[in-house]
DRENGU-885921 format. One record per residue (C-alpha): residue number from 1; x, y, z. Coordinates in nm, 2 decimals, decimal comma, padded with zeros to 4 digits, always signed. Example, Ala and Ser with C-alpha at 12.3 -4.5 7.8 and 13.67 -1.06 7.14 Angstrom:
# residues 2
<seq = 1	east = +01,23	north = -00,45	up = +00,78>
<seq = 2	east = +01,37	north = -00,11	up = +00,71>
# end
This chain:
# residues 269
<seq = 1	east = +08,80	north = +10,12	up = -03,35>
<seq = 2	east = +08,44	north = +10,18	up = -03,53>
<seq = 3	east = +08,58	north = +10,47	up = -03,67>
<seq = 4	east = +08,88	north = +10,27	up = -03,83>
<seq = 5	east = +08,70	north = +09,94	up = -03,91>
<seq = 6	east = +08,45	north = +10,24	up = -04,14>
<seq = 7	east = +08,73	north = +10,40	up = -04,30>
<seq = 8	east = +08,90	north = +10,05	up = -04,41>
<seq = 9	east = +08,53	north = +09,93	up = -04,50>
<seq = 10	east = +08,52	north = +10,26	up = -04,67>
<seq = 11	east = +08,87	north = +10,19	up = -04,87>
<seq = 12	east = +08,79	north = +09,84	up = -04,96>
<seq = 13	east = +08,49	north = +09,98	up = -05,13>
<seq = 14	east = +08,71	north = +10,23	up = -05,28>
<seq = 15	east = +08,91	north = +09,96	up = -05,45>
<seq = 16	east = +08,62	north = +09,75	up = -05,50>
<seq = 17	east = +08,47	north = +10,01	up = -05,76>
<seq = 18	east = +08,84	north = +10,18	up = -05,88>
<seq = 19	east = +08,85	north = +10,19	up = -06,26>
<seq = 20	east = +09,19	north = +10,25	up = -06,43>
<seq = 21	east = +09,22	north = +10,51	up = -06,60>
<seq = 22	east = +09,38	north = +10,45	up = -06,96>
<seq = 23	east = +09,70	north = +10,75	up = -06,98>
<seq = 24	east = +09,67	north = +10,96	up = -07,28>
<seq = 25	east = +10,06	north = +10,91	up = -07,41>
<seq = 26	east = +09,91	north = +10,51	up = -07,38>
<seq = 27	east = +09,54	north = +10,60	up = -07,56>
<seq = 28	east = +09,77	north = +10,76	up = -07,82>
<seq = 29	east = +10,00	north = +10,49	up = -07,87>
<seq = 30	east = +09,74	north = +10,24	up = -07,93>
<seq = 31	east = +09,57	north = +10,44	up = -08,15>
<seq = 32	east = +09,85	north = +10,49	up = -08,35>
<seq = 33	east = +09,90	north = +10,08	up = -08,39>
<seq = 34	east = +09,56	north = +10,05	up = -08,49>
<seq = 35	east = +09,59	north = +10,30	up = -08,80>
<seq = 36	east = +09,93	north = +10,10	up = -08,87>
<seq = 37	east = +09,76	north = +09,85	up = -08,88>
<seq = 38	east = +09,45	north = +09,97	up = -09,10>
<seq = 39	east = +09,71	north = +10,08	up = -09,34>
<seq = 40	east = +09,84	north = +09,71	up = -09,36>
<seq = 41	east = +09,51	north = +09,60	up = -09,42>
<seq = 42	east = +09,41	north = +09,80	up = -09,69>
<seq = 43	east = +09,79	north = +09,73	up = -09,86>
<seq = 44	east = +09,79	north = +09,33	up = -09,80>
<seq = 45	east = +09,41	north = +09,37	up = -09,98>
<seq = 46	east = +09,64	north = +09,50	up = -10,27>
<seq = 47	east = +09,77	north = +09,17	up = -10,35>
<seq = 48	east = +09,67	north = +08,85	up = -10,44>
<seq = 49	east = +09,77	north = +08,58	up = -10,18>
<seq = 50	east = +09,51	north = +08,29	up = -10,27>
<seq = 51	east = +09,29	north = +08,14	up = -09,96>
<seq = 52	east = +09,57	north = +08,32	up = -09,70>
<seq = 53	east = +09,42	north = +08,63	up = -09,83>
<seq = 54	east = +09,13	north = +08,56	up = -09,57>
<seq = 55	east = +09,36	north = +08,45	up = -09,32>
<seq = 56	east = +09,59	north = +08,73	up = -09,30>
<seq = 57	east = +09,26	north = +08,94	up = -09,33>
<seq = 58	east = +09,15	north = +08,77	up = -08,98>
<seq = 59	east = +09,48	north = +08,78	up = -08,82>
<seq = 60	east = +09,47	north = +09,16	up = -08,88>
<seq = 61	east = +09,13	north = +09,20	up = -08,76>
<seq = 62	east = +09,21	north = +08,94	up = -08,43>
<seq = 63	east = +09,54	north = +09,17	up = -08,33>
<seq = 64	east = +09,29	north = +09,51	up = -08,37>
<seq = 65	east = +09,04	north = +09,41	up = -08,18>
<seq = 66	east = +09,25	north = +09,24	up = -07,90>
<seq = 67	east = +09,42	north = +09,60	up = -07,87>
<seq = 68	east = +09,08	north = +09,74	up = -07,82>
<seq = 69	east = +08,94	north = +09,51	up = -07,54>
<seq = 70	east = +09,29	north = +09,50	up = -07,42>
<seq = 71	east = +09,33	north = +09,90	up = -07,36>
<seq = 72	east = +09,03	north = +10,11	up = -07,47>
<seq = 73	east = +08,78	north = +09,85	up = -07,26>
<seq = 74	east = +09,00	north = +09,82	up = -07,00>
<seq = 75	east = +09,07	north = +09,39	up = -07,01>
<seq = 76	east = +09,42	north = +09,43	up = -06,93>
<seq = 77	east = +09,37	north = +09,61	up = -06,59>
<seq = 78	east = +09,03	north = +09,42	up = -06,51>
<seq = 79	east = +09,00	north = +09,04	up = -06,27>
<seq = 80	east = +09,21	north = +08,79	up = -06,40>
<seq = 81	east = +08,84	north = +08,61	up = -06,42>
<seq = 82	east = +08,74	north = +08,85	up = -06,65>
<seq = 83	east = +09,01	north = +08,77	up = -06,89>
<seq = 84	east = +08,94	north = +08,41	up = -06,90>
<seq = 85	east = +08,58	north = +08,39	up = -06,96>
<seq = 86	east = +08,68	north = +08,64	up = -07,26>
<seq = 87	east = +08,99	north = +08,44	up = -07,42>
<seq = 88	east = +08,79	north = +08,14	up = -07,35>
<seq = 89	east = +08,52	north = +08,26	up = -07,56>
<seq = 90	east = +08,67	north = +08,36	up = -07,85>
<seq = 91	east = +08,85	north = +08,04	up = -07,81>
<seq = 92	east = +08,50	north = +07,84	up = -07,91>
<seq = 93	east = +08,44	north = +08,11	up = -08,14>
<seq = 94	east = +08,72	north = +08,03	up = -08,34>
<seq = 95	east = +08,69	north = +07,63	up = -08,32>
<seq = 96	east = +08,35	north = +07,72	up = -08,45>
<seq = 97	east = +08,46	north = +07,90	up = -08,73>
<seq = 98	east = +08,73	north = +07,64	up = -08,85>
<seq = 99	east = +08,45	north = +07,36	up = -08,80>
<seq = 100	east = +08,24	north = +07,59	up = -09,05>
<seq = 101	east = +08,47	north = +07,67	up = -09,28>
<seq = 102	east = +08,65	north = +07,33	up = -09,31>
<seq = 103	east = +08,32	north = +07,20	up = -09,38>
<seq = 104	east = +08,24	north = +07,47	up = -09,68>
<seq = 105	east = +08,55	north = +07,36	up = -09,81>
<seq = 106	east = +08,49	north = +06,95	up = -09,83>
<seq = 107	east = +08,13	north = +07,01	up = -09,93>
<seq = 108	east = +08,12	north = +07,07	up = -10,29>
<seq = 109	east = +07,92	north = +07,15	up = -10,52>
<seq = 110	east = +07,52	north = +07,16	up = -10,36>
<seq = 111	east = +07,29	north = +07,14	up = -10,66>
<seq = 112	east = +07,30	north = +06,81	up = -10,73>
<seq = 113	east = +07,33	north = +06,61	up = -11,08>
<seq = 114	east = +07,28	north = +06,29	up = -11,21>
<seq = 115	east = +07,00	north = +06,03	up = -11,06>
<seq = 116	east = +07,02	north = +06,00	up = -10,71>
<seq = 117	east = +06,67	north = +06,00	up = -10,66>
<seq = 118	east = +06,34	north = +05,88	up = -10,83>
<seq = 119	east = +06,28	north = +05,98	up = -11,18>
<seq = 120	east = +05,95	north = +06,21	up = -11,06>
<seq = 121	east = +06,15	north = +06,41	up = -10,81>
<seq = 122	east = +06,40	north = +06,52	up = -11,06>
<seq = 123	east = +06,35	north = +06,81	up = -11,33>
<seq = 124	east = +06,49	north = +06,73	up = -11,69>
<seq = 125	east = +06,66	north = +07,04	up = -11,87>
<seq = 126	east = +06,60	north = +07,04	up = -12,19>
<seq = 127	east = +06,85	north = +07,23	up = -12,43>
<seq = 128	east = +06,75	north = +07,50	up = -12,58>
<seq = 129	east = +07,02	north = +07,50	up = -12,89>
<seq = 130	east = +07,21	north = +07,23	up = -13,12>
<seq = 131	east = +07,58	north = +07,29	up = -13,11>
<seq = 132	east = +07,57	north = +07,60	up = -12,84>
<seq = 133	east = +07,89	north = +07,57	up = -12,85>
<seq = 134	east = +07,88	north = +07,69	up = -13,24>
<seq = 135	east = +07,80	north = +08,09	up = -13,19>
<seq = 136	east = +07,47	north = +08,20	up = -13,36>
<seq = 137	east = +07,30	north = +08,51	up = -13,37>
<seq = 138	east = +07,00	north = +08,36	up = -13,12>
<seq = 139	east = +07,29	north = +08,21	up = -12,87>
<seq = 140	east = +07,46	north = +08,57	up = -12,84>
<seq = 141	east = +07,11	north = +08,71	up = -12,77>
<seq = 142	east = +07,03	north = +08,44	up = -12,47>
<seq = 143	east = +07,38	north = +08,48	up = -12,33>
<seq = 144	east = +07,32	north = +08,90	up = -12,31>
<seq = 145	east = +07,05	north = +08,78	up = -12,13>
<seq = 146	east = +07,21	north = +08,54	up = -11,92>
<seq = 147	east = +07,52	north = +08,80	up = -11,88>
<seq = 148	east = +07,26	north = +09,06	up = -11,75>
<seq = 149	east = +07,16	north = +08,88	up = -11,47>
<seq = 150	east = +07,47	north = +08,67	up = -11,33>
<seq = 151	east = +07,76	north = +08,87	up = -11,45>
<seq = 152	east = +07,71	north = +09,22	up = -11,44>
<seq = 153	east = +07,74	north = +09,32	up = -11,11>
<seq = 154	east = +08,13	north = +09,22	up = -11,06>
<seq = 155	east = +08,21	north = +09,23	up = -11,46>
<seq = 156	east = +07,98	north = +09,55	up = -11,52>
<seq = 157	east = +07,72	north = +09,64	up = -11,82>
<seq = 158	east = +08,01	north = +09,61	up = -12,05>
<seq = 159	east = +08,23	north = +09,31	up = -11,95>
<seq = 160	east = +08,54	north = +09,55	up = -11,84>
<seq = 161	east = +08,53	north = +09,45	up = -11,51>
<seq = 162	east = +08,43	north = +09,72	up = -11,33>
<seq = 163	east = +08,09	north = +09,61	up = -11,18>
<seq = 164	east = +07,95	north = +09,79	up = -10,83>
<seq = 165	east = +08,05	north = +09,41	up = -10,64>
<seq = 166	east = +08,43	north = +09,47	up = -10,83>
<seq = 167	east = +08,55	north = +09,79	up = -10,56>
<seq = 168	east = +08,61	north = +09,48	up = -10,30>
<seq = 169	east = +08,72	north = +09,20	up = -10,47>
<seq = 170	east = +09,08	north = +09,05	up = -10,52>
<seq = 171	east = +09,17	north = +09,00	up = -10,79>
<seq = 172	east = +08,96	north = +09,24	up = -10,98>
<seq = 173	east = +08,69	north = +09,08	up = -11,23>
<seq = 174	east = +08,77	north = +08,97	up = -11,56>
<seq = 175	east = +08,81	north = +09,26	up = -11,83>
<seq = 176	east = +08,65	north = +09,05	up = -12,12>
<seq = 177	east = +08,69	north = +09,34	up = -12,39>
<seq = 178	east = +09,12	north = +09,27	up = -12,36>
<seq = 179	east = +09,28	north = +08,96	up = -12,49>
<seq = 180	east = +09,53	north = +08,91	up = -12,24>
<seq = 181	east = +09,53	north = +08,83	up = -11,90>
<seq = 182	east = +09,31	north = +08,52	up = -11,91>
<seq = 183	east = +09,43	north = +08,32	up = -11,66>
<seq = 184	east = +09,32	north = +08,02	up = -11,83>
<seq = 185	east = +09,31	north = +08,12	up = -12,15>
<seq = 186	east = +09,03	north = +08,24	up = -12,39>
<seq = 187	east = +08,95	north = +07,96	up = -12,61>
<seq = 188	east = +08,58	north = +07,90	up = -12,57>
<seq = 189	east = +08,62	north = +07,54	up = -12,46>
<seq = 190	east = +08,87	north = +07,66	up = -12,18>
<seq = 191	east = +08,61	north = +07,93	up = -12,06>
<seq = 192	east = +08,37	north = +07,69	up = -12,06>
<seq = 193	east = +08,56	north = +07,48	up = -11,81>
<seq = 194	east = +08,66	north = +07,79	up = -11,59>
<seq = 195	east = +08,25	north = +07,85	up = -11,56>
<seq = 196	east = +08,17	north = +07,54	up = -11,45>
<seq = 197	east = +08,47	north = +07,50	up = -11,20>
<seq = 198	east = +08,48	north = +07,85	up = -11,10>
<seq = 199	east = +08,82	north = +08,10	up = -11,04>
<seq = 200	east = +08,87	north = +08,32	up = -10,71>
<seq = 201	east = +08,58	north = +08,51	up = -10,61>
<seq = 202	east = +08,39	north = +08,37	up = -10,91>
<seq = 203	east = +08,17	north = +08,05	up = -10,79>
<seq = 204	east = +08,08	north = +07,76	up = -10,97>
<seq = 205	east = +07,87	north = +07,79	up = -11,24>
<seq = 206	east = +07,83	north = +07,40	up = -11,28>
<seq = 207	east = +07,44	north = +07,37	up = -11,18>
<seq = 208	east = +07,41	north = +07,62	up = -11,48>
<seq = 209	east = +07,22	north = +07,38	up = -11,79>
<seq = 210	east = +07,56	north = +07,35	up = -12,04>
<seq = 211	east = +07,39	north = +07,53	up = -12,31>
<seq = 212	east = +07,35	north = +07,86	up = -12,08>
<seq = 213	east = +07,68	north = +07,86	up = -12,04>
<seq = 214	east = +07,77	north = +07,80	up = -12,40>
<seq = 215	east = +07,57	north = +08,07	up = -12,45>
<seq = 216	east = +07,72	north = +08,36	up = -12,20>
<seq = 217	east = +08,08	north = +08,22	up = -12,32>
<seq = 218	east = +07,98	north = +08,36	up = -12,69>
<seq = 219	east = +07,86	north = +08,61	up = -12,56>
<seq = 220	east = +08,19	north = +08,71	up = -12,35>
<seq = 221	east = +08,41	north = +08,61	up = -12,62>
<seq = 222	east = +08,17	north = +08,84	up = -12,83>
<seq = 223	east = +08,31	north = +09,16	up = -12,63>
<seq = 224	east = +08,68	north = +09,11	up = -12,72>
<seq = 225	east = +08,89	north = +09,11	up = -13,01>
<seq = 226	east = +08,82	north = +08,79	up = -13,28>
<seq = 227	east = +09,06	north = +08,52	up = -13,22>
<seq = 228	east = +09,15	north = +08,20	up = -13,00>
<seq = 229	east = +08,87	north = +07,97	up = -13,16>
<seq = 230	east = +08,86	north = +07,58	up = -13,06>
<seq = 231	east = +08,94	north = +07,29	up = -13,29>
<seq = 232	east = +08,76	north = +07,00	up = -13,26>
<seq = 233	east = +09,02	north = +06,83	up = -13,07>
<seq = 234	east = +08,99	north = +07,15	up = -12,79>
<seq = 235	east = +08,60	north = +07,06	up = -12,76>
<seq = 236	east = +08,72	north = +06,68	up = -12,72>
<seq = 237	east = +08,99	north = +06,72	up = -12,46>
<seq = 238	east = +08,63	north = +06,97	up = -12,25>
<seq = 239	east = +08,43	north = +06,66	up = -12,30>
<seq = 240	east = +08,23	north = +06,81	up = -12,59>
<seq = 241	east = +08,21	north = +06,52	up = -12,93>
<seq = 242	east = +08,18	north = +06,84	up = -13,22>
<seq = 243	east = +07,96	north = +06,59	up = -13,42>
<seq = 244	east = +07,65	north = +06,55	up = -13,18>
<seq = 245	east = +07,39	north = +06,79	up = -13,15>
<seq = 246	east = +07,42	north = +06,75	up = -12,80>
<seq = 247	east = +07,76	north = +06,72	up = -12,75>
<seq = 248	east = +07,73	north = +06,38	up = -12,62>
<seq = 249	east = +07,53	north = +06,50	up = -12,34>
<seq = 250	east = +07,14	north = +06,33	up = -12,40>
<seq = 251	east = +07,00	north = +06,66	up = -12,48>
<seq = 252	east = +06,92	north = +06,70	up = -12,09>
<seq = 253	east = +07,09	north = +06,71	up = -11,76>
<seq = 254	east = +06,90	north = +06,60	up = -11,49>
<seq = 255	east = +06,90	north = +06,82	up = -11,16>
<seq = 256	east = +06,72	north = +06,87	up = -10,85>
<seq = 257	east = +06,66	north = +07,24	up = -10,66>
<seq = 258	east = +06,87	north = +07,34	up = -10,45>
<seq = 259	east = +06,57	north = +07,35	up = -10,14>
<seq = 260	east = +06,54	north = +06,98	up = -10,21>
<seq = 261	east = +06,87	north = +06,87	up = -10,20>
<seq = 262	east = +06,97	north = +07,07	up = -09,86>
<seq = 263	east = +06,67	north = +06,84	up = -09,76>
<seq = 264	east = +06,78	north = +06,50	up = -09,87>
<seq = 265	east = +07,12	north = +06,57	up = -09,75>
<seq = 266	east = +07,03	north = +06,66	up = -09,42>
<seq = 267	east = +06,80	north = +06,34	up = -09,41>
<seq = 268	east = +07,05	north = +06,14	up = -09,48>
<seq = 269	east = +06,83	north = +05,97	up = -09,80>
# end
């Protein structure tokens, strides 16, 4: 009886520790969906789908790694237990993420304009050109200058779109040294609106004091064939009156820093 009670206490720890193994013609099989699937990945990247670009992106990626905990780490054959704490983490995860994201989406823009708080706690930016709208030797030179800085690593040294940020994007950055393709068009006024609202990958460019982006628009329209120039009643229909200095802007926009608004956002002031 001692002997038997030993040799089932002896099993039971047998079982206890017993790890499934994972066949080979299985290991291969899986491995073989995940390269399928890698393939699909780097295809779907191929093409532009708008925001379900990200989505199919994470779908992929869920499906992939599933497989992985699934077979290769052994999920499928572990305690049911085991399984649950697992799907009910990723679970959160992903309520987490939609929380996150869905906020990103309703936030808008952060830099704040306009006079939401005392005059001394806001910066006035003066303009540093009449008419920036009008090219001039000086404006191409600030807007190289400008360009250098913001645009050049997705739209390259040279404006042909090839920048070192460029290799992952979809679609590819702007070629500004063709005339076609511009997805808005290329009149200077129309640029001007796509900076400050932003297109695809590109962000927002709206905090940006009007005159520097007047002044990277000439310079981007600089690097492409002559053509598509605004009338006055283009400039009217971007908000720009032709016959003020200005444009009808004050000479200043009023902003705060970014560090300070996060603040008074978060303060609820």
């Amino acid at each position: 009886m001692s002997n038997q009670n030993h040799s089932n206490h002896g099993k039971d720890g047998h079982e206890q520790h017993h790890h499934h193994i994972l066949s080979t013609p299985m290991a291969l099989k899986i491995f073989g969906i995940l390269l399928v699937l890698t393939i699909i990945t780097v295809v779907a990247a191929q093409f532009d789908l708008g925001i379900l670009n990200f989505a199919v992106a994470i779908f992929i990626a869920s499906v992939k790694a599933s497989l992985v905990c699934l077979f290769f780490m052994g999920l499928k054959y572990d305690h049911k237990e085991n399984s649950v704490i697992f799907s009910t983490s990723i679970i959160f995860m992903f309520i987490f993420m939609v929380l996150t994201f869905s906020d990103l989406l309703t936030r808008g823009n952060v830099y704040v304009h306009g006079s939401i708080l005392p005059e001394s706690m806001t910066a006035n930016v003066k303009s540093k050109f009449k008419k920036p709208w009008v090219s001039t030797p000086e404006l191409l030179a600030h807007g190289k200058e400008q360009f250098q800085v913001l645009c050049v690593t997705c739209h390259g040294p040279t404006g042909e779109g090839n920048g070192p940020a460029s290799a992952g994007l979809n679609p590819k950055p702007r070629n500004f040294t063709q005339a076609t393709g511009w997805k808005n068009g290329r009149k200077p006024s129309v640029i001007f609106g796509t900076i400050t609202k932003g297109l695809n990958a590109m962000p927002s460019f709206s905090s940006l004091p009007s005159d520097d982006r007047w002044s990277l628009i000439a310079y981007v329209h600089s690097l492409g064939p002559d053509g598509d120039t605004d009338t006055d009643a283009d400039l009217k229909k971007a908000g720009i009156d032709p016959n003020s200095d200005d444009g009808g802007g004050g000479g200043a926009e009023k902003v705060i820093p970014i560090g300070l608004a996060i603040d008074e956002i978060t303060q609820g002031k």
